[in-house]
C-alpha positions as CSV (number, residue, x, y, z in Angstrom):
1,X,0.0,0.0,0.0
2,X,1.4,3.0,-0.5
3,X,-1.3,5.7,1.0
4,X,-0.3,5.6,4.8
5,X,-3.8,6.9,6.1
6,X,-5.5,3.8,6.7
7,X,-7.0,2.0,9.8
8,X,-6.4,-0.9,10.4
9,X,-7.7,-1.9,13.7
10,X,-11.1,-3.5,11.8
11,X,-10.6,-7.2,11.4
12,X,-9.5,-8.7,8.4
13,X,-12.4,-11.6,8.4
14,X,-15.1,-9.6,7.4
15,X,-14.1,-8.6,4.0
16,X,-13.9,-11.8,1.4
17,X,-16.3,-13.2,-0.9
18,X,-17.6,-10.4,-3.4
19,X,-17.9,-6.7,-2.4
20,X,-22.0,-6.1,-1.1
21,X,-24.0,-3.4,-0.5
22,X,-22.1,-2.8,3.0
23,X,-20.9,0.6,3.6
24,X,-17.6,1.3,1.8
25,X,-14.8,3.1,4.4
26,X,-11.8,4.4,2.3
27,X,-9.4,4.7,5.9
28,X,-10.5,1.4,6.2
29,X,-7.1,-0.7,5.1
30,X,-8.9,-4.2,5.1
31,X,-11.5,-2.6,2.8
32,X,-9.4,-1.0,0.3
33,X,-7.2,-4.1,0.2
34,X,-9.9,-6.2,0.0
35,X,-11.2,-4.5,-2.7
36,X,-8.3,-4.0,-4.6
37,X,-8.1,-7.8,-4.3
38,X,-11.2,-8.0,-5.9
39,X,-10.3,-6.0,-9.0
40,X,-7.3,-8.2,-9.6
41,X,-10.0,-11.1,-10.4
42,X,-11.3,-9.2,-13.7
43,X,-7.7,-8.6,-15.3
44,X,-5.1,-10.6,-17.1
45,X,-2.3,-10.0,-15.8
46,X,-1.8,-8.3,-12.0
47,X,1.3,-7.0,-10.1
48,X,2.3,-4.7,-7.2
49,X,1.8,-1.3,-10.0
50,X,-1.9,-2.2,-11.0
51,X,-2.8,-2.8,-7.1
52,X,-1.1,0.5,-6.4
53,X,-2.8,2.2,-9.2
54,X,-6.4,0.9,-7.9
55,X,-5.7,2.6,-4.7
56,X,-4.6,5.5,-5.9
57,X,-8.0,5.8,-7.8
58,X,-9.8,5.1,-4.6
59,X,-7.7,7.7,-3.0
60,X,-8.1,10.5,-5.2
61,X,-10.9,9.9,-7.8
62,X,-13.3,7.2,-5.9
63,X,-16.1,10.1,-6.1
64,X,-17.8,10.4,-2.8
65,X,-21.5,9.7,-3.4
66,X,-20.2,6.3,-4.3
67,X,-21.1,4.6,-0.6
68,X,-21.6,0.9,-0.7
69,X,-18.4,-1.8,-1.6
70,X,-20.1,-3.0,-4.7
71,X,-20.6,0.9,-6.4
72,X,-17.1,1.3,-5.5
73,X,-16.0,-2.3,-7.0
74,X,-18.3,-1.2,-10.3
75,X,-16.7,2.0,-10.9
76,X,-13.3,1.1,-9.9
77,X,-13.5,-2.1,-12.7
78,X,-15.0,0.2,-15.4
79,X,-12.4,2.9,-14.8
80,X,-9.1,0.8,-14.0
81,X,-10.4,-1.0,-16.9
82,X,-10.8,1.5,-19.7
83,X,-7.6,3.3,-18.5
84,X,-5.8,0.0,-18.4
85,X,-6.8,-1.2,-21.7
86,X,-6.0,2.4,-23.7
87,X,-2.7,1.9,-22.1
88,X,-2.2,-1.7,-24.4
């Protein structure tokens, strides 16, 4: 991770499966992780660089209104994806 803002006092069992319609925390490091692991599931190829580049999109461009884990999963996949496939 390389935001240092995160809380990570929550435990760590609550987040796996798929994200759902729970309230999404973005100081929450078990959340973000969790769902960054989540994104890694709809590309090819994943390293350290596209997990870092998922959180830096939930850091700076996540937009607010999104609240729940599965509106921030479905943005984050649309927009990691389009900006990772123009890249190719």
């Amino acid at each position: 991770m390389i935001l240092n803002h995160y809380d990570w006092n929550n435990p760590s069992a609550l987040y796996e499966g798929t994200p759902t319609r729970r309230s999404f925390n973005r100081g929450n490091g078990f959340q973000v992780l969790f769902l960054i692991n989540c994104c890694s599931a709809f590309l090819e190829t994943f390293s350290v660089k596209e997990g870092q580049n998922i959180e830096t999109l939930i850091g700076g461009r996540l937009p607010e209104e999104l609240k729940s884990e599965v509106s921030a999963f479905h943005w984050l996949r649309s927009t990691f994806s389009n900006e990772w496939t123009s890249k190719v």
